[in-house]
C-alpha positions in Angstrom: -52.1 35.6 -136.4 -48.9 36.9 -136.6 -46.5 36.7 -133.7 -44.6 39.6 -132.1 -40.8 39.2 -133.1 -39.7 39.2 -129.3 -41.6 36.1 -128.8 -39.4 34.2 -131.3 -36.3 35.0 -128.9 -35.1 32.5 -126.3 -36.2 33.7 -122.9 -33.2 34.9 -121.7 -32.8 37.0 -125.1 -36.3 38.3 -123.8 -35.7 39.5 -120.8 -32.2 40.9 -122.2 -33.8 42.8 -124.8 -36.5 44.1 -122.2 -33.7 45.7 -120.0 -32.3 47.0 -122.9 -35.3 48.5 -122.9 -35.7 49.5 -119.6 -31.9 50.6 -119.7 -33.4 53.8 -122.0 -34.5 54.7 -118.4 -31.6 55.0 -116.9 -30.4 57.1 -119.6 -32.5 59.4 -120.0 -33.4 60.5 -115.8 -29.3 60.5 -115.1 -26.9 60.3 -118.4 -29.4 63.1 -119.9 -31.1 64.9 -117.3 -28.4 64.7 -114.6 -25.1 64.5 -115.7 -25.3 66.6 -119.5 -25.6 69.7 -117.3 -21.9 69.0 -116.8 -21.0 70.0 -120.7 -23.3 72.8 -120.5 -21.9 74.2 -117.3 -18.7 76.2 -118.7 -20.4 77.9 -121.5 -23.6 78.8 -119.7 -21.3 80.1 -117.0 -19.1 81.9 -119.4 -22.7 83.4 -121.6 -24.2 83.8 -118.3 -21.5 85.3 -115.8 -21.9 83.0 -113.4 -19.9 81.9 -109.6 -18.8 78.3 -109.6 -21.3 78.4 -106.2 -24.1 79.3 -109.0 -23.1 76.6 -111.4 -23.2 73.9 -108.5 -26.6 75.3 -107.2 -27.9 74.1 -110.5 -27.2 70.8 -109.5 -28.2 70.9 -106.0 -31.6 71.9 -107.1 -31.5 69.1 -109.4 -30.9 66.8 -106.8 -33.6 68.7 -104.5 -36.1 67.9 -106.9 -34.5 64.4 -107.2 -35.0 64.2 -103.3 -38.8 65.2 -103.6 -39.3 63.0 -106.4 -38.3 60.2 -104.9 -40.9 60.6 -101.4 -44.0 60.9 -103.9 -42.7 57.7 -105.9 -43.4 55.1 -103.8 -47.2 56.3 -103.5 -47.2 57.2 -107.2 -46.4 53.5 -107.8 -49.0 52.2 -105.1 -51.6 54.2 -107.4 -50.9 53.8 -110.7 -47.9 51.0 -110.9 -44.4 50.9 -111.7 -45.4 51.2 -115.3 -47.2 54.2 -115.5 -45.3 56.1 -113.3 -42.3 55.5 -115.5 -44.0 56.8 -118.6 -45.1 59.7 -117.2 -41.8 60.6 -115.3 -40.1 60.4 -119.1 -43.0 62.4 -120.5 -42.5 65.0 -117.9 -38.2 64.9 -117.8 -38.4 65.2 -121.9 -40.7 68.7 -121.2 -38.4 70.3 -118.5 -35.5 69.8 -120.8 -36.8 71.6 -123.3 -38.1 74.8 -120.9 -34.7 74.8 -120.1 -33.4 76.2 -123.2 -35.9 79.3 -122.9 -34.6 80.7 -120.0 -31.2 82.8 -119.2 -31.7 84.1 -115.4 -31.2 81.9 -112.7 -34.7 81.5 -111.4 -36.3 80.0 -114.1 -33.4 77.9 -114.7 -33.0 76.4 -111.1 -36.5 76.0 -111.2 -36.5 73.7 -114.3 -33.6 71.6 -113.1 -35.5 71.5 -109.9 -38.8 70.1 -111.6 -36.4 68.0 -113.8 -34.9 66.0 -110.6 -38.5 65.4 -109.9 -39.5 63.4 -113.0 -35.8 61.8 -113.2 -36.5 60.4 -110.4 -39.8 59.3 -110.9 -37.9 57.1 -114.3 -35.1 55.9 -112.3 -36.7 54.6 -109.4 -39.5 52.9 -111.1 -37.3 51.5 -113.9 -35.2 49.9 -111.3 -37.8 48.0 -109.4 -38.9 47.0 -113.4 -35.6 45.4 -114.0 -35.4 44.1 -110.2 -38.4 42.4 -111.3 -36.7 41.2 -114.5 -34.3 39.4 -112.4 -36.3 37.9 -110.5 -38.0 35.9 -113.6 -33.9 34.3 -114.5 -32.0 34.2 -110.4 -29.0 33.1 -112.1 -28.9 36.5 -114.0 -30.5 38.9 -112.0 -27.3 40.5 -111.3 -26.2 40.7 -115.0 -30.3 41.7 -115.8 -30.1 45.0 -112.5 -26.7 45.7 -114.1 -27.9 46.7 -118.0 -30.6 48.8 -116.5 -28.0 50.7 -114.7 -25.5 51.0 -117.2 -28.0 52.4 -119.6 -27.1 55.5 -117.9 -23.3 55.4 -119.9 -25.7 55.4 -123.3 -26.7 59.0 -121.7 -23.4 59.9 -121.1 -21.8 59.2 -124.1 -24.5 60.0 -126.4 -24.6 63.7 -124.9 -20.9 63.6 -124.9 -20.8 63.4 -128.7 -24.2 65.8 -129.5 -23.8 68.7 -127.4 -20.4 69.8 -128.6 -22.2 69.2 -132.3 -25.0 71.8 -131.0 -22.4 73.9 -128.9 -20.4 74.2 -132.4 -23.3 74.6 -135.3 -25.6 77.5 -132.4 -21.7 79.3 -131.7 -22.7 82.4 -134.1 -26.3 82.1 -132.3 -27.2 84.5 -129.4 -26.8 81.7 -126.4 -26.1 79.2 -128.7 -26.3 77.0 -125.5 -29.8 77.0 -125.2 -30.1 74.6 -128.8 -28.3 72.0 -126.6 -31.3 71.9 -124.1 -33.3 71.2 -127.0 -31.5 69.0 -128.7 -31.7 66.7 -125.9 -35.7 67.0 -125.1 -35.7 65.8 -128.5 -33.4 62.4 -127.7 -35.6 62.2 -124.2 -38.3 62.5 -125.9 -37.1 59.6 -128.4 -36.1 57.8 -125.3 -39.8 57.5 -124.1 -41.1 55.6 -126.9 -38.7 52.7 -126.3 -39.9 52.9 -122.9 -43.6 53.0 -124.0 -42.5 50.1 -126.0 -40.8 48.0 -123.2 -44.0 48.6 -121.0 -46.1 47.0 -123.2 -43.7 44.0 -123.8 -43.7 43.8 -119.7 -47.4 43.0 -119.4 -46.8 40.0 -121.5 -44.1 38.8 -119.3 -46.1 38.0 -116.1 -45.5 38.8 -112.7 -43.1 36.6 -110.7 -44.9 35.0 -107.4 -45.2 37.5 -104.0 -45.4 36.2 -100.4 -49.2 35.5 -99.7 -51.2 37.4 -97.6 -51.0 35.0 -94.9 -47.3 34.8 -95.0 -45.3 36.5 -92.2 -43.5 38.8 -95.0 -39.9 41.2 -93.4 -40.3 44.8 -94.4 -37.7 47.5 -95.2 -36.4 48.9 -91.6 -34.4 51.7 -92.0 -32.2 50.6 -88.9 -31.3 47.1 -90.5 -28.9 49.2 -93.0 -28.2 51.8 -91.6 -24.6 51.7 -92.5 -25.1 51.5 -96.2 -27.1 54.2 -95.8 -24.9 56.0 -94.9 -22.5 55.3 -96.9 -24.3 55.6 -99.9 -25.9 58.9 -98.2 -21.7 59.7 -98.7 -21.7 58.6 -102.0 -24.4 60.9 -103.4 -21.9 63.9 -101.5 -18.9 62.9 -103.7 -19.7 61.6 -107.0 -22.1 64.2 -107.7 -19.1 66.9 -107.1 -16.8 64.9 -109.7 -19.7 64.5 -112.5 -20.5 68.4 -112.2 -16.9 70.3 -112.3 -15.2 67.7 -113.9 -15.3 69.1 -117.2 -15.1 72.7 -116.5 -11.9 71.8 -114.5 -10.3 70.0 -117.5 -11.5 73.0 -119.5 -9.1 75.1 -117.5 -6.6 72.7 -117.3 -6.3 73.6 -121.3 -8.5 70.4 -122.6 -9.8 70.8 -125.9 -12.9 70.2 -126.7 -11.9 67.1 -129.0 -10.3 65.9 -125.7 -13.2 66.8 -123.6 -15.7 64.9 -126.3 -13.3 61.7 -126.1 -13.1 61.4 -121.8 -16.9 61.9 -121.7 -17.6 59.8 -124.3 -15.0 57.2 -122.7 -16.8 57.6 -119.3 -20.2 56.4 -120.7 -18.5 53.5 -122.3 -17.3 52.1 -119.7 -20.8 52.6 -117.5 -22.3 50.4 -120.2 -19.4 47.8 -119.6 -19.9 48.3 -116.1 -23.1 46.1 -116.3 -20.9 42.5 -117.3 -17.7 43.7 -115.4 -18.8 43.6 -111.7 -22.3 41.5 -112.0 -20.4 38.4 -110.4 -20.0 40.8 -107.3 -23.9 41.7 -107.1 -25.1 38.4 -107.1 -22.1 37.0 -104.8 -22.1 39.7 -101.9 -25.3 40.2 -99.6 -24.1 42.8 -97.3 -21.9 45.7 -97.7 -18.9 44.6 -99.2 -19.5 45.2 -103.1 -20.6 49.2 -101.9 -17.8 50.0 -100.2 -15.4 48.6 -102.4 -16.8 51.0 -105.4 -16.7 53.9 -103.0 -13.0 53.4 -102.2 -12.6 53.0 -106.5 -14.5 56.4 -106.9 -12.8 58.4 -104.2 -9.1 57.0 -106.7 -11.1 58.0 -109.6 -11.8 61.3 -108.1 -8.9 62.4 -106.4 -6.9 61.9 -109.9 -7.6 65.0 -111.6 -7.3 67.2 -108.8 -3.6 65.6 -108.8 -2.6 65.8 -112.4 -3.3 67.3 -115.6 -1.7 64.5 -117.2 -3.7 63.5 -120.2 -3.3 59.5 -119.5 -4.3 59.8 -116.1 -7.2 61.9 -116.3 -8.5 59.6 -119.0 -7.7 56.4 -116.4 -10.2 58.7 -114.0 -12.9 59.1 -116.1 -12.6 55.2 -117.4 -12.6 54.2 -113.7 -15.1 56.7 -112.7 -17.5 55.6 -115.6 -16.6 51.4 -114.6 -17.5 51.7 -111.3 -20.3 54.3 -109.8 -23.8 53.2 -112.0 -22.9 49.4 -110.5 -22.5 51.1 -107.5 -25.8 52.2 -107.6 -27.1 48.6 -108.8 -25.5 47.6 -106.0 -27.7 48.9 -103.4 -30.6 47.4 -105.4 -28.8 44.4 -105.4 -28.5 44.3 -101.4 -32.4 45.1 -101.6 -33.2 41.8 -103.6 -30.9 40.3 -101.4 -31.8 40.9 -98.2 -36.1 41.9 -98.8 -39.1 39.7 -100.3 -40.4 41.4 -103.6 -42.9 43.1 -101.6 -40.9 45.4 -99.7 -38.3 46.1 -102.7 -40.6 49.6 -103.5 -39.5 50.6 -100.2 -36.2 49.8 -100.0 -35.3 51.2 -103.4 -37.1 54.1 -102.4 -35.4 54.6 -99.0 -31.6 54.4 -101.2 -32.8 56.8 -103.5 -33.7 59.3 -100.8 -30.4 59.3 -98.9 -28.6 59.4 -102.8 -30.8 62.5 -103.3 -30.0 63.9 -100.2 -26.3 63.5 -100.7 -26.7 65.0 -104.0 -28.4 68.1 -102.3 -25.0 68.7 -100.5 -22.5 67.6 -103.0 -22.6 70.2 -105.7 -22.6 73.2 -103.5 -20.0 72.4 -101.1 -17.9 71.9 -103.9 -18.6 75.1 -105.8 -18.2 77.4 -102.5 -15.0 75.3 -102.3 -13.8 75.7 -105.9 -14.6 79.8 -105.3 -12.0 79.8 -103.0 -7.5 79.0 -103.1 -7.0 75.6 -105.3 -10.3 76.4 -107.0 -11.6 73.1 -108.6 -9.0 71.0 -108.2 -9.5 71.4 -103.5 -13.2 70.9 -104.4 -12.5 67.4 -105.9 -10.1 66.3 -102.7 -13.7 67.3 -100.8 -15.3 64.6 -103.0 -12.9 62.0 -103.0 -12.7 62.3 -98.7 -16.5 61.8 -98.8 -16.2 58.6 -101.2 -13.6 57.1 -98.7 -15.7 57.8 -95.8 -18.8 56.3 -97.4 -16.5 53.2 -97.8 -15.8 52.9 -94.3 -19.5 52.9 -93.5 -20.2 50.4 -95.8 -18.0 48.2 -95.1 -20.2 47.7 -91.9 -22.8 46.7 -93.4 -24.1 43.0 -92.8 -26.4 40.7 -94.8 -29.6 40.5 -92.9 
């Protein structure tokens, strides 16, 4: 019989290769599904004729449907596993994508990004208790494992960063040429899914690592116990959000060319992907809510930049810093999870993060479009960001190892 070429690697190239994998997760419910929107904005506003409040409500939808997504996913795992529910959250994200691109009024369209934020967060949250699991077969790595599923979100980024101006460019003599962008990246999600169906069946082979016994006096996720990073990373989901949304349409009117827009973007989802080696030190060192509130502080720099400066090395330091720091901080709250929770209640506490990020989202992209519609535009909206970074910080920072 012939063997499988993964089984030739060492185990730690495994489980690499396997959140690799996994990583195509990440990419595909936020560096796709999420944050691609944010190079579409300016010409479907432009097409389309739409408010900056509009353009935000697209987003806010998004994370509304994130939001709902994530209170089903916890019983969708109970039902069908972590597995399943993963594959069918890709099959589902790839088909809203492409519905997108059929559709110029409103309605229909925030109705699609709304049942979009449903399956995204269907991947995300099951692809993050996948690799959680991953790390719990190598301790020593775990960090480094939770870290590359995360980061897999920069492969989103920076893969949209270079295809949708290729679309944008080769549809511009085409009636809403922006609608061959939607498509374009159904087609990559789509793609994206069969690595994933290909990682699940890897996964089976893996095993399962050991869960308390029945008989065992096992703690469960209490909302109380972190309640301060909840709230701050209920903070975080209202800033960052704001900052992946406008930041392109506010370095379009800053006079950015799109050459210059292709390169930030691009440079952003780099460094997401470096993100994973950079800071996993911190997530395996830090138990409570140290490693959180130090990336919100780093966002709320990152964010407050451009809304400073049109400087070209500056903004690029921004997106860089931006792109280094806010994916870990999201590993970081599944970090504090594995941490501070036996394997049994990791579902739950995952889910309970994911629902406060959502919930953030829901207010972010809004706020700062009523903002932007008003004196200082995009740049005021920004400062409203980079205040609600620092505050999440100073919640955080509260937070103690249980």
């Amino acid at each position: 019989m012939r063997s499988h070429p993964l089984n030739s690697l060492t185990p730690t190239r495994q489980l690499v290769l396997l959140a690799l994998a996994l990583s195509t997760g990440a990419a595909l419910s936020l560096g796709i599904t999420r944050f691609a929107y944010g190079l579409l904005l300016p010409p479907m506003r432009s097409d389309l004729g739409w408010s900056y409040t509009l353009a935000g409500a697209m987003n806010t939808v998004n994370a509304l449907g994130y939001l709902l997504g994530a209170l089903l996913t916890p019983r969708l795992m109970q039902r069908l596993g972590a597995v399943r529910v993963l594959l069918m959250g890709a099959v589902l994200a790839s088909v809203f994508m492409g519905l997108s691109g059929f559709f110029t009024e409103a309605a229909p369209l925030l109705l699609q990004r709304l049942l979009a934020g449903m399956a995204s967060a269907l991947v995300f949250i099951a692809g993050g208790l996948l690799a959680a699991r991953l790390g719990t077969l190598q301790p020593a790595r775990a960090g480094f494992l939770i870290g590359l599923y995360y980061g897999g979100t920069g492969f989103g980024i920076a893969l949209s960063a270079v295809l949708v101006p290729v679309v944008l460019d080769a549809a511009q003599s085409s009636r809403h040429g922006w609608t061959w962008a939607w498509w374009a990246l159904a087609l990559v999600c789509a793609l994206g899914t069969v690595v994933l169906a290909w990682a699940a069946r890897r996964l089976h082979t893996l095993g399962s690592p050991p869960v308390a016994g029945t008989g065992e006096l096992v703690r469960r996720f209490v909302w109380r116990d972190f309640a301060f990073s909840l709230a701050g990373y209920t903070m975080f989901g209202v800033g960052y959000i704001g900052y992946m949304t406008f930041v392109i349409a506010l370095l379009r009117e800053q006079g950015a060319s799109g050459t210059a827009v292709t390169w930030f973007y691009a440079l952003l989802g780099v460094a997401v992907v470096a993100s994973s080696r950079l800071w996993a030190g911190l997530l395996d060192r830090y138990k409570g809510g140290q490693v959180l509130a130090l990336f919100n502080a780093l966002l709320g720099v990152a964010t407050v930049l451009p809304a400073l400066t049109s400087a070209w090395p500056v903004i690029l330091a921004s997106g860089v810093l931006f792109g280094a720091v806010f994916l870990s901080l999201v590993a970081s709250t599944t970090a504090l999870v594995r941490h501070n929770l036996p394997q049994a209640a990791w579902a739950a506490g995952i889910s309970a993060f994911t629902i406060v990020f959502a919930a953030g989202q829901i207010v972010g992209p809004t706020v700062v479009g009523w903002i932007a519609d008003g004196p200082g535009g995009l740049a005021r909206g920004l400062l409203f960001s980079a205040l609600a970074l620092w505050v999440g910080a100073a919640l955080a920072w509260r937070q103690r190892a249980l």
